[in-house]
matplotlib code that plots the C-alpha trace (Angstrom):
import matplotlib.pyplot as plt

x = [-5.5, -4.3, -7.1, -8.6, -7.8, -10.2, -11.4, -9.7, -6.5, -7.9, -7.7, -9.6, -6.0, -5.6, -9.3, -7.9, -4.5, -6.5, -9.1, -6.3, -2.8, -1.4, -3.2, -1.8, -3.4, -1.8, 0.1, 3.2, 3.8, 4.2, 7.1, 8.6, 6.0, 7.7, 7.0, 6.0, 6.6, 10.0, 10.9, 9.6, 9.0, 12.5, 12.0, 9.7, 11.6, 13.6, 15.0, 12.6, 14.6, 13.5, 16.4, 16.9, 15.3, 11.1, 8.4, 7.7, 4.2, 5.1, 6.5, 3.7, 1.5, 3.8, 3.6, 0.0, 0.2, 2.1, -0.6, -3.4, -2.1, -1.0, -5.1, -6.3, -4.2, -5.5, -9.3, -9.8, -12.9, -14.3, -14.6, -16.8, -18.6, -18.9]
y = [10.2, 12.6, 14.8, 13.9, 15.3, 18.1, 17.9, 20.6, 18.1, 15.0, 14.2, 11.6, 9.8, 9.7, 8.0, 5.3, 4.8, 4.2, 1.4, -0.1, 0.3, -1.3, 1.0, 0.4, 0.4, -2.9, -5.8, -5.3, -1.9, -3.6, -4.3, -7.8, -8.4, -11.3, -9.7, -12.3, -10.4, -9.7, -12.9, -14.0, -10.8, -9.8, -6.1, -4.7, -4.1, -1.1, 0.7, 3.3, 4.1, 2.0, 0.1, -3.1, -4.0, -3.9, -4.1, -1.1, -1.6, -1.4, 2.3, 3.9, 2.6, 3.6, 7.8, 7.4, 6.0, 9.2, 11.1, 10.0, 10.1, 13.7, 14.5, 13.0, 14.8, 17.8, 17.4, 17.8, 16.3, 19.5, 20.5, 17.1, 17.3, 21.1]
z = [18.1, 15.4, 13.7, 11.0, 7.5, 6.0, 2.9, 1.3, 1.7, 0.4, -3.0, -5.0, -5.4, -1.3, -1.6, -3.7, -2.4, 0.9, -0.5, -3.1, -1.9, -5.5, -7.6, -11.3, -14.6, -15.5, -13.4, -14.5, -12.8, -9.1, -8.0, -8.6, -11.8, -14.1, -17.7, -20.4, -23.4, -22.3, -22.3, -25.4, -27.7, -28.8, -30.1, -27.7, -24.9, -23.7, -20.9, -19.9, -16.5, -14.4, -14.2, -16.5, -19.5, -19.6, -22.2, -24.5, -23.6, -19.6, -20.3, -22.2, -19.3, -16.6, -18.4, -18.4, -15.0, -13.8, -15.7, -13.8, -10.4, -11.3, -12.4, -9.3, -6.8, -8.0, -7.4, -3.2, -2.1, -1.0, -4.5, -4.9, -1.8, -1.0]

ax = plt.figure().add_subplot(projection="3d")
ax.plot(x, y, z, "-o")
ax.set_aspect("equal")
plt.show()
């Protein structure tokens, strides 16, 4: 068996990742989500580069997304627990 991690390289984000593997803010930022509002709100979509066209809505929360993961990989658990 492979040793176990210390806490000085665990993060909060490897704590969630590890309890919720489809950590999102919102749905639609799986893979495969069928987006409503594209569909039927003409206007709000746009390609934010994720390929194809995807609510306005969908890329503001994807940025924030990004944000968070970024925040939470940068608080080890030592610094929670030590």
């Amino acid at each position: 068996m492979p040793p176990w991690p210390k806490l000085e390289e665990l993060t909060l984000l490897d704590v969630i990742l590890v309890t919720d593997r489809e950590f999102f803010l919102n749905p639609c930022l799986g893979k495969g989500y069928d987006c409503e509002y594209v569909k039927g709100c003409h206007g709000l979509e746009q390609d934010c580069g994720e390929g194809g066209r995807i609510c306005s809505v969908h890329c503001e929360l994807a940025r924030v997304q990004r944000v968070l993961e970024q925040e939470l990989k940068k608080m080890p658990l030592a610094r929670l627990f030590g």
